[in-house]
VEXBABA-398280 format. One line per field, with one value per residue: x, y, z of N, C-alpha, C in turn; residue number from 0; residue in one letter. Coordinates in pm, whole numbers, plus 32768, in hexadecimal, padded with zeros to 4 digits. Each point is the difference from the previous one (the first is absolute). Example, Ala and Ser with C-alpha at 12.3 -4.5 7.8 and 13.67 -1.06 7.14 Angstrom:
VEXBABA-398280
n.x <- c(8527:7FDD) .
n.y <- c(7DC7:8069) .
n.z <- c(830C:7FB8) .
ca.x <- c(7FA7:8052) .
ca.y <- c(8077:8077) .
ca.z <- c(8000:8006) .
c.x <- c(805A:7FB3) .
c.y <- c(8078:806D) .
c.z <- c(8000:8049) .
resi <- c(0:1) .
resn <- c(A:S) .
END
This chain:
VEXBABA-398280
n.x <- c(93B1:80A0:7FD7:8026:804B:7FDF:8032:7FB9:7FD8:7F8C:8019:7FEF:8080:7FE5:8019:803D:7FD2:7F78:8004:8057:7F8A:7F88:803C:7FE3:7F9E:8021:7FB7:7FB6:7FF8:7F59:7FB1:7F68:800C:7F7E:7FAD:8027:806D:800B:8078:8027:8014:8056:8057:806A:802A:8060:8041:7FA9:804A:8059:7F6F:7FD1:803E:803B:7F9A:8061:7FB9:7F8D:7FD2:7FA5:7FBE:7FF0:7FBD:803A:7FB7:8041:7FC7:8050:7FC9:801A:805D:7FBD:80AA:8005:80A3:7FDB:804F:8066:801E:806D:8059:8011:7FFF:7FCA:7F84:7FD3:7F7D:8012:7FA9:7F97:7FBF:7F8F:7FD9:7F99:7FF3:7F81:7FDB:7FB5:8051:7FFE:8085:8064:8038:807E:8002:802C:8055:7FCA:8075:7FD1:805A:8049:802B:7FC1:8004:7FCD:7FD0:8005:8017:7F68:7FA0:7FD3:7FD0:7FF8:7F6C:7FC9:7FE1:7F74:7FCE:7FAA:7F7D:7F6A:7FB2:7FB5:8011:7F95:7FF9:800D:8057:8058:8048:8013:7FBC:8085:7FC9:8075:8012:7FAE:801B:801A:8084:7FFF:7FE8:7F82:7FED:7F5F:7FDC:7FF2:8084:7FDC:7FAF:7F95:7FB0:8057:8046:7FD7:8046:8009:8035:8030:7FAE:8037:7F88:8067:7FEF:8012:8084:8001:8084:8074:8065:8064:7F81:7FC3:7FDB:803D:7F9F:7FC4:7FAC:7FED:8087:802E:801F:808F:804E:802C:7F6D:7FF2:7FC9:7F92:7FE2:801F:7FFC:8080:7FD5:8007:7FFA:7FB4:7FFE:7FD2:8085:801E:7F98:8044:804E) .
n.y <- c(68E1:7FD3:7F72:7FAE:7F93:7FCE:7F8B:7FC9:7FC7:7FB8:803D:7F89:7FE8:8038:7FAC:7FF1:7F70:800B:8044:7FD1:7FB0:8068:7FEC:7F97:802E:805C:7FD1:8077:7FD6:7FF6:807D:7FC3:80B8:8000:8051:8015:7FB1:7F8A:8022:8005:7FB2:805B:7F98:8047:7FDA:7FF6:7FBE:7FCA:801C:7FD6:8017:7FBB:7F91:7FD8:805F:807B:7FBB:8073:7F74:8017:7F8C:7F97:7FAF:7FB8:7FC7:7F9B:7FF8:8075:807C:8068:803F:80AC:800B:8005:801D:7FCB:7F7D:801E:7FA4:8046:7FA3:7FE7:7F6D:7FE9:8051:7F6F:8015:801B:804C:8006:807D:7FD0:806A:7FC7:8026:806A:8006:7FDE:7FDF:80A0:800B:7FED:8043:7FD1:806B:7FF5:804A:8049:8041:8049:7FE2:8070:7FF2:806A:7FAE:7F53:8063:8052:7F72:7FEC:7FAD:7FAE:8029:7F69:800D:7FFB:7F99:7FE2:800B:7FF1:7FB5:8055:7FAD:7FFA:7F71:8024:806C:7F82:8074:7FEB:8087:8037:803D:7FFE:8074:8014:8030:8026:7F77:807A:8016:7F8F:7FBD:7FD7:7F75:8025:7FB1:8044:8016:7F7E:805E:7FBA:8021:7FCF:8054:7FA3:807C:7F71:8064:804E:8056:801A:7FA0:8016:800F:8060:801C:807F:7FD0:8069:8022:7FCB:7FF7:808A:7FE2:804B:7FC1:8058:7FE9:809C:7FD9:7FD8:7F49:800D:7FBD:7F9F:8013:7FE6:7FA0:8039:7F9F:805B:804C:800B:7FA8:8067:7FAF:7FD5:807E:7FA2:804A:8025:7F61:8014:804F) .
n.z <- c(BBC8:8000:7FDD:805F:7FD1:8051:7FB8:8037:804F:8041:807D:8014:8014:806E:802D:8067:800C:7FFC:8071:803A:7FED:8016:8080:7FEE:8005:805C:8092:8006:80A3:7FFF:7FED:7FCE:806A:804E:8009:8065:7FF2:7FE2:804A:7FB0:801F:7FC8:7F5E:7FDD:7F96:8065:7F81:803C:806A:7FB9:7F6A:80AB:804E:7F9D:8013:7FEA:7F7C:7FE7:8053:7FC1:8065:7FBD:806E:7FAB:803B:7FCE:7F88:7FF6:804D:7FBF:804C:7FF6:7FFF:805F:8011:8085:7FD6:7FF6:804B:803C:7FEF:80BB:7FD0:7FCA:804E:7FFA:7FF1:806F:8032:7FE5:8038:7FEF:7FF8:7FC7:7FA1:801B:7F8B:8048:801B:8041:7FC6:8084:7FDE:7FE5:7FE9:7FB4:8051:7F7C:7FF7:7FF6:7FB4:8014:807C:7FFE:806C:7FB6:7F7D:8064:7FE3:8018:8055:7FA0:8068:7FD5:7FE7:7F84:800B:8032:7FB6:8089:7FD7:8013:7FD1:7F63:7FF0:7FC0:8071:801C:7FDA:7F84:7FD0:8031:7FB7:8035:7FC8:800A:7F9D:807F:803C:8035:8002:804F:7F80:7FF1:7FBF:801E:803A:8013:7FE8:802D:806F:8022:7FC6:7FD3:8036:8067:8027:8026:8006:8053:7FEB:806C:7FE4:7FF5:7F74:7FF1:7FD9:7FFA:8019:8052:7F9D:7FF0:7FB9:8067:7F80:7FF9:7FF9:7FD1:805C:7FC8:7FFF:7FB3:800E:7FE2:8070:7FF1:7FFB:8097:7FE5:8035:7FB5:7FAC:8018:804D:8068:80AA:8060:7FFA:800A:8067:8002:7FA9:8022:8068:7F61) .
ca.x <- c(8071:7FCE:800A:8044:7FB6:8063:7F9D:8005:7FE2:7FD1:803C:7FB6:8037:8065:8099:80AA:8032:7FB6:802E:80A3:8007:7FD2:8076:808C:7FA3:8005:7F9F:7FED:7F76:7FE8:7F7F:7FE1:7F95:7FA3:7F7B:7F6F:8009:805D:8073:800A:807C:8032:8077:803C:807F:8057:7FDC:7F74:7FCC:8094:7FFF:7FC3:8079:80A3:8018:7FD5:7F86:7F8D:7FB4:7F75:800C:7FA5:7FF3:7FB4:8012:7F99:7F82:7F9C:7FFD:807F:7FE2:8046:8009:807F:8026:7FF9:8090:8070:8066:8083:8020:8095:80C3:7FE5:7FB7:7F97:7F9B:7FD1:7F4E:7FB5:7F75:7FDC:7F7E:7FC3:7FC2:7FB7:7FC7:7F9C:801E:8084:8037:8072:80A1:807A:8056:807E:800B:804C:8023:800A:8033:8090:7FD4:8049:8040:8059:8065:8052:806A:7FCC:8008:7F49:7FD0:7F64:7FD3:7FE9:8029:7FAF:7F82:7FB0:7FC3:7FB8:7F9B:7FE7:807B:801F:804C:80A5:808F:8080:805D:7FA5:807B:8024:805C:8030:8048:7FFF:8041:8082:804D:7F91:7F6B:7FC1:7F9F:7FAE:7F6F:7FAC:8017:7FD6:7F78:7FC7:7F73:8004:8027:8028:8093:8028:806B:8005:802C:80AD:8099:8068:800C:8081:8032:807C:806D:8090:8052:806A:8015:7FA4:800F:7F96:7FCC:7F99:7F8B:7FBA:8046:7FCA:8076:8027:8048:7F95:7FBB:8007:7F71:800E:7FDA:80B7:8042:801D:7FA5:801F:7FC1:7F77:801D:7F78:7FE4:7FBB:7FB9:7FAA:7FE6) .
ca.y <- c(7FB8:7F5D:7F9E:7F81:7F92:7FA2:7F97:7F99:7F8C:8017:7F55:7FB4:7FF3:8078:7FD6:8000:7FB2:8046:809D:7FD3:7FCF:8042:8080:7F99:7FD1:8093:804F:805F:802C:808E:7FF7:808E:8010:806A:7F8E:7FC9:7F83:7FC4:7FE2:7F64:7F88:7FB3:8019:801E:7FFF:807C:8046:805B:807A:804B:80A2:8067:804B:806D:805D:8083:801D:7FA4:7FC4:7FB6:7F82:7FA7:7F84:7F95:7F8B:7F79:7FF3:8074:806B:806E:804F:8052:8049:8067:7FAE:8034:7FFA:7F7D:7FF0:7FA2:7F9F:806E:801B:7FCE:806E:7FB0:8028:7F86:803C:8089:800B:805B:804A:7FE4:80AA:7FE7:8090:8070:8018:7FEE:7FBD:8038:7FC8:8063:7FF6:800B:80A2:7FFF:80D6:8049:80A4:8028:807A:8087:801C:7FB4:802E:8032:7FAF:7FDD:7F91:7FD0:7FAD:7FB7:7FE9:7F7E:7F80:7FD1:804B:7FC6:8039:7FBF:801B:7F82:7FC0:8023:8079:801D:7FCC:7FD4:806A:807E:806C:80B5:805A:801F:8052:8092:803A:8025:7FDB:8036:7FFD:7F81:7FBF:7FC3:7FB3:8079:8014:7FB1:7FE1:7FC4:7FF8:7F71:7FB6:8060:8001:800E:808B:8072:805A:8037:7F84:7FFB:7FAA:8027:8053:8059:804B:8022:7F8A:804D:801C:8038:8080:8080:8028:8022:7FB3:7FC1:800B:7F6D:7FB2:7FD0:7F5B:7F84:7FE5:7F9F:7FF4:8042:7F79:7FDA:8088:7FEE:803C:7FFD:7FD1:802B:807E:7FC0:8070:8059:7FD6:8048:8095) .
ca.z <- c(8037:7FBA:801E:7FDF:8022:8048:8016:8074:8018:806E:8038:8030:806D:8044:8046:8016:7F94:7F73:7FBC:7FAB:7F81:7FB3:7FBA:800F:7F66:7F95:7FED:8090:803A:7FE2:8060:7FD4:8057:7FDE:7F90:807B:8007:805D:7FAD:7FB1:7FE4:7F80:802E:7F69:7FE9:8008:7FC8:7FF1:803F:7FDB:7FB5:8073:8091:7FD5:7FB1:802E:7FD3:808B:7F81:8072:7FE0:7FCF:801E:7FAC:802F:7FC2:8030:802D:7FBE:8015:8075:7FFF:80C0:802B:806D:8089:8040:7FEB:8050:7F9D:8027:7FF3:7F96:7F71:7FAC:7F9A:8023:805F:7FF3:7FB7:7FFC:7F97:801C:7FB4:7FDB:7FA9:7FBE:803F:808B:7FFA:8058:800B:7FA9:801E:7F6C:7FD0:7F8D:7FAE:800A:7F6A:7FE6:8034:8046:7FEA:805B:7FEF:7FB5:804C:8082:8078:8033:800A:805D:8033:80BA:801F:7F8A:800B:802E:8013:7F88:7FF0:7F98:7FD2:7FC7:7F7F:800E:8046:7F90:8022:8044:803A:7FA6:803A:7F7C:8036:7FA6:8005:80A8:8025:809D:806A:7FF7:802B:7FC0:8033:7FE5:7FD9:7F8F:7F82:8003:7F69:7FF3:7FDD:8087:8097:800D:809B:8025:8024:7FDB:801A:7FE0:7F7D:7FAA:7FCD:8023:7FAD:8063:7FBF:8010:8004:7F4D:7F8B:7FAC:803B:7F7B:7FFD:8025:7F68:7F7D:7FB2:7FFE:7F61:800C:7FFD:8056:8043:8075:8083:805D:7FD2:8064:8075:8070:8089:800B:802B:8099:8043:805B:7F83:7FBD:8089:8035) .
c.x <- c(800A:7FF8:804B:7F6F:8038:7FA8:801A:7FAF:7FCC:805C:7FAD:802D:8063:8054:8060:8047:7FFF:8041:80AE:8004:7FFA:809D:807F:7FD9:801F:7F82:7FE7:7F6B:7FDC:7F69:7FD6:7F85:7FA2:7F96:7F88:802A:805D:8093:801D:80AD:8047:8072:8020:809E:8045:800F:7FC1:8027:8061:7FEA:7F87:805F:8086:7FE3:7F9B:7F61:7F80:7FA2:7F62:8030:7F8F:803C:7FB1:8000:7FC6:7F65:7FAA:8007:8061:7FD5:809E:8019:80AC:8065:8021:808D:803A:806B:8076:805E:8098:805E:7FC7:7FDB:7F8E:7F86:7FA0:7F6A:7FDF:7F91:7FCD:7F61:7F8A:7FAB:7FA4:8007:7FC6:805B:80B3:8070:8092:8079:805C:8006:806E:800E:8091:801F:8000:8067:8066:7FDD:8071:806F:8094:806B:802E:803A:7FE8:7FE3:7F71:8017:7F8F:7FF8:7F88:7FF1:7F79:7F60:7F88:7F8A:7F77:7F9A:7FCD:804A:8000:801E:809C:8049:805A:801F:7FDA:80BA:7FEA:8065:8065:805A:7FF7:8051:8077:8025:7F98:7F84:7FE4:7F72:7FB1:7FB1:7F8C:7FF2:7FEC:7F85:7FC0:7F52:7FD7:8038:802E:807B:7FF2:806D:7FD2:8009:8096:8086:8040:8024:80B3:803D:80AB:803A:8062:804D:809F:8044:7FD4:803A:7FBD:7FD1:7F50:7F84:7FA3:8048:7FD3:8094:800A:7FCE:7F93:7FB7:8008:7F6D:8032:8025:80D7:8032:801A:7FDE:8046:7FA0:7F5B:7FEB:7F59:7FBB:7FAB:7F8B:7F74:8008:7F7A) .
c.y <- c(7F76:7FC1:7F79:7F8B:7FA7:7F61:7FBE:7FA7:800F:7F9D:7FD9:8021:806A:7FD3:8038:7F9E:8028:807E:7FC8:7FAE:8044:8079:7F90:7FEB:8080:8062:8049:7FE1:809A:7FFE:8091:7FFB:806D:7FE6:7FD6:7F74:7FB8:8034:7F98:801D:7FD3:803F:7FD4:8005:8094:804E:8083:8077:805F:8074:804E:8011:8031:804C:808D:8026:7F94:7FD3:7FAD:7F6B:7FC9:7F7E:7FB1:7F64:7F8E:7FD4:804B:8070:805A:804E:8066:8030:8048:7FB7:804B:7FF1:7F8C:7FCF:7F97:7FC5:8074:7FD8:7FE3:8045:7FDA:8015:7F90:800E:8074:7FFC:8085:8023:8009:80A9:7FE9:809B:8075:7FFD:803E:7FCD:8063:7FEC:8047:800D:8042:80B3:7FF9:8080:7FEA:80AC:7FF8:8073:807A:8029:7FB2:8025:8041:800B:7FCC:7F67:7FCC:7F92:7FC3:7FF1:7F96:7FCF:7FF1:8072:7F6E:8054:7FA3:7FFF:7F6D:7FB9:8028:808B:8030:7FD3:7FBA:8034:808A:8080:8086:804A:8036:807F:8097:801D:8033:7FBE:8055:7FE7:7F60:800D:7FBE:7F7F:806A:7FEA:7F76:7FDB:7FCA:7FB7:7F3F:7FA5:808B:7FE0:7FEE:8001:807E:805A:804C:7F77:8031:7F83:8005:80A1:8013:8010:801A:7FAA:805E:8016:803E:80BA:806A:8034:8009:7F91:7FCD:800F:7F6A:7FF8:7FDD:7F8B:7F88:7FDA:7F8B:7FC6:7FFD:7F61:7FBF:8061:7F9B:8027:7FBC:7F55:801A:7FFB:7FE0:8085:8067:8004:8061:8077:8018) .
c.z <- c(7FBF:803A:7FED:8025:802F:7FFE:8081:8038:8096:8088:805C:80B7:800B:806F:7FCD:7F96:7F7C:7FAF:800C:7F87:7F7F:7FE2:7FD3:7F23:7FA2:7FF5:8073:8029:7FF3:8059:7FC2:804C:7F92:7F9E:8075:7FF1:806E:7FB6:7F80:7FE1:7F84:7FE7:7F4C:7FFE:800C:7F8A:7F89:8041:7FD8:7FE0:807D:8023:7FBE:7FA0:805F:800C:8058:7F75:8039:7F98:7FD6:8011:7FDD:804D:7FE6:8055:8069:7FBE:7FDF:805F:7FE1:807C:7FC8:8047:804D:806F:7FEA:802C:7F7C:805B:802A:7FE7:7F86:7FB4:7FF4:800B:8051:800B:7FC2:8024:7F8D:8026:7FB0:7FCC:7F94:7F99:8044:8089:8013:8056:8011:7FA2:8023:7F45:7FD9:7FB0:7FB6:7FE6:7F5A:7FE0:804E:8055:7FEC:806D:7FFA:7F9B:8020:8081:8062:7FDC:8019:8067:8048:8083:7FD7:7F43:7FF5:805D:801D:7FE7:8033:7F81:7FDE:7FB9:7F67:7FCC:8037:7FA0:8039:8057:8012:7FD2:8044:7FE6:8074:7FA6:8030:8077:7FF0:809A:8066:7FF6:803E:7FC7:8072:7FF4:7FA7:7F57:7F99:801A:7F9B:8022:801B:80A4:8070:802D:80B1:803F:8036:7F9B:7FCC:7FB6:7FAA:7FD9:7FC0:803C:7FB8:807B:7FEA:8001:7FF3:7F68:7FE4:7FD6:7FD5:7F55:7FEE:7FEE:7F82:7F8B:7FD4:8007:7F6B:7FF2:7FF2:8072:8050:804F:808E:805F:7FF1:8075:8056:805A:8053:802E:805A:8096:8005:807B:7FBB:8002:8095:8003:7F90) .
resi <- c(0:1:2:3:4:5:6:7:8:9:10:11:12:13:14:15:16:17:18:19:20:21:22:23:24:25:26:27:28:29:30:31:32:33:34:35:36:37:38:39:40:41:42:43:44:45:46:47:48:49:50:51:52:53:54:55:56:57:58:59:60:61:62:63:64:65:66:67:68:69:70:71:72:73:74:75:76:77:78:79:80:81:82:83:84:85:86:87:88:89:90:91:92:93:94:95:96:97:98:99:100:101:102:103:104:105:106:107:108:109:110:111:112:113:114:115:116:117:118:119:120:121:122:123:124:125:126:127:128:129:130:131:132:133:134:135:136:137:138:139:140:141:142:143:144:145:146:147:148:149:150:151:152:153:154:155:156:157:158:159:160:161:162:163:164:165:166:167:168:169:170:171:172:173:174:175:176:177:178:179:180:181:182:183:184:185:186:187:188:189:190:191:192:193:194:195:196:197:198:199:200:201:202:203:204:205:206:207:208:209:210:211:212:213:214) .
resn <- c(X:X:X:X:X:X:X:X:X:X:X:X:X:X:X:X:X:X:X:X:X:X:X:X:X:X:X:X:X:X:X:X:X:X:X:X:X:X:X:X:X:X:X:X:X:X:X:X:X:X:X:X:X:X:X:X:X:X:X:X:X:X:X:X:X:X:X:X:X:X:X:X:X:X:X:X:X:X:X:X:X:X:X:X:X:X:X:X:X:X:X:X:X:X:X:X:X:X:X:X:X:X:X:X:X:X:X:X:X:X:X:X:X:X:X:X:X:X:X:X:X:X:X:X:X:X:X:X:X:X:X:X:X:X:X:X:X:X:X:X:X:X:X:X:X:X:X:X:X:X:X:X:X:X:X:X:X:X:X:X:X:X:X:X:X:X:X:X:X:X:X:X:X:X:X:X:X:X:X:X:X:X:X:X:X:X:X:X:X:X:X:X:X:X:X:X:X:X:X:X:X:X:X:X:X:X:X:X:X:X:X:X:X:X:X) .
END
């Protein structure tokens, strides 16, 4: 998985005063727990955090802080400002090598499902698989072939099992799914399509039916 680095600076003082200055300056309070330590206190220019929080992809952190050590962690939550957007706190979870830790990560469909060329409808049930293991075994993105489903079918958790991390999910989750749609043509399952291939992640999809996710 990659990494960013984020530089920053320790703060002395955690007030109320303290922490509006610090956002009046262009910079976010932050708190990284874990390690058997006290919380510690510090805080970096917004931004820094632009290529973690707006973008699809999960990334472990490296906190670099003057006159101390680097400390690798994860981020744990972030509150944003509700009209502005702006990134007001962050906490971040400190992780070591030998120890694993939880993630949501990110799936990516590979292929064209057999069902979709013929008129049906790839529909997500979820965007994101949570995933346990060690930080230097967890990918980017976790890839699920989707190219054999016909209409009716559904893609499991099952199916991107993987030696490197534990899928904490049920069994039964669907990950994806082929449904009818009012296009479809009655043409044979394993014929091969002429036409220009489309990734499964381009298909138009229904929006994500949360109901799906309990059968």
């Amino acid at each position: 998985m990659k990494s960013i680095t984020i530089n920053g600076s320790k703060r002395e003082s955690v007030g109320k005063k303290s922490t509006k200055a610090l956002r009046n300056a262009g910079q976010v309070p932050c708190v990284l727990y874990g390690g058997g330590q006290e919380p510690l206190h510090f805080a970096a220019e917004e931004i820094a955090f632009q290529n973690l929080v707006y973008t699809p992809d999960v990334h472990t952190v490296e906190i670099k802080l003057e006159g101390d050590k680097t400390f690798n962690a994860v981020l744990q939550d972030i509150q944003f400002h509700p009209v502005t957007d702006a990134i007001l706190h962050m906490d971040f979870y400190e992780i070591f090598e030998d120890s694993e830790i939880t993630m949501e990560i990110p799936i990516h469909t590979e292929g064209i499902p057999r069902g979709v060329k013929n008129g049906g409808v790839l529909r997500y049930n979820l965007r994101r698989l949570r995933v346990k293991g060690l930080p230097g075994d967890l990918p980017d993105y976790i890839v699920a072939d989707v190219a054999k489903l016909k209409i009716g079918e559904k893609l499991y958790v099952t199916a991107v099992e993987s030696d490197q991390y534990k899928i904490q999910h049920p069994d039964n989750t669907v990950i994806c799914q082929v449904r009818t749609s009012r296009n479809i043509v009655a043409l044979d399952e394993e014929e091969e399509d002429e036409g220009e291939e489309v990734a499964a992640d381009d298909v138009p999809a229904t929006e994500v039916d949360e109901a799906e996710n309990k059968e």
